[in-house]
DOZA-48786 format. One line per field, with one value per residue (C-alpha): residue number from 1; x, y, z negated. Coordinates in pm, whole numbers, plus 50000, padded with zeros to 5 digits. Each point is the difference from the previous one (the first is absolute). Layout:
! residues N
k = [NUM:...]
u = [X:...]
v = [Y:...]
w = [Z:...]
***
This chain:
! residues 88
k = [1:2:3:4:5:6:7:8:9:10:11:12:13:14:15:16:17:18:19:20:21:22:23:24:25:26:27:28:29:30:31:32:33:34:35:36:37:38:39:40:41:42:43:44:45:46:47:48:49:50:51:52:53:54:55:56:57:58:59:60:61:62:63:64:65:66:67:68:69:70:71:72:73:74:75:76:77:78:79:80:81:82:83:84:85:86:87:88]
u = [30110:50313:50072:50220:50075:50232:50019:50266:50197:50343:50324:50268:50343:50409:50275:49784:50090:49814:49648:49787:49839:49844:49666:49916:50273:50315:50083:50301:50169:50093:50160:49678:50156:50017:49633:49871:49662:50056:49745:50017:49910:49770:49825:49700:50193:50396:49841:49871:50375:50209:49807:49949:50417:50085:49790:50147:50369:50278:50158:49762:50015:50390:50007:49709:50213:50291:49773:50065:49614:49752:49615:49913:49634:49931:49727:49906:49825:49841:49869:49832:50095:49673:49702:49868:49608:49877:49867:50094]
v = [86061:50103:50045:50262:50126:50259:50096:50157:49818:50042:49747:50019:50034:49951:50211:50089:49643:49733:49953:49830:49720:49669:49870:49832:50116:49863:50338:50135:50243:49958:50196:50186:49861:49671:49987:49746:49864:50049:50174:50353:50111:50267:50235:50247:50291:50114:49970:49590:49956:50165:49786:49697:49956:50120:49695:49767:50059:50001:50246:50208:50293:50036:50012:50264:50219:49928:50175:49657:49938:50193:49987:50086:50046:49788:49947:49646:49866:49676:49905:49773:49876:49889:49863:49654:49947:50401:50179:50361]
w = [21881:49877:49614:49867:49635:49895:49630:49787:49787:49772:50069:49758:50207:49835:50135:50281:50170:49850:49937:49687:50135:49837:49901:49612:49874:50239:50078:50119:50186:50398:50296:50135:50369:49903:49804:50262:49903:49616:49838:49887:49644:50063:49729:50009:49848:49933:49597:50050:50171:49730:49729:50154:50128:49626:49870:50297:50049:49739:50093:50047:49784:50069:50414:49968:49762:50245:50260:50186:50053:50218:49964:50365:50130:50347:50219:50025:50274:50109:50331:50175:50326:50085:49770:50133:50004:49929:50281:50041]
***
């Protein structure tokens, strides 16, 4: 059995080049091809982005005046390579 989710979701992106990433508030901004294994802030709508980087990043108010930030919907997905013990 094989497990796949795909759901859409909002990322918050700078000068088109970097991506918001972080977890419990460490958050920061990195090159989206150098994001590695860091994890990807992720929001349910372009409305829970806007608020929530306003209330987490300094800056915040100024780069999105600047037209510097993006709110840009994505479809995450998760998969499974295989699921040990469940029968199909």
């Amino acid at each position: 059995m094989k497990l796949n989710i795909q759901r859409n979701r909002w990322v918050i992106l700078k000068d088109r080049k970097k991506i918001f990433c972080g977890l419990a508030r460490d958050y920061q901004f990195k090159n989206i091809d150098d994001i590695g294994g860091t994890a990807i802030k992720t929001y349910q709508s372009e409305s829970k982005a806007r608020a929530s980087f306003i209330r987490s990043w300094w800056t915040a108010e100024e780069l999105i005046e600047a037209n510097r930030i993006e709110f840009v919907e994505v479809i995450e997905s998760i998969s499974t390579r295989k699921l040990a013990n469940l029968k199909e």
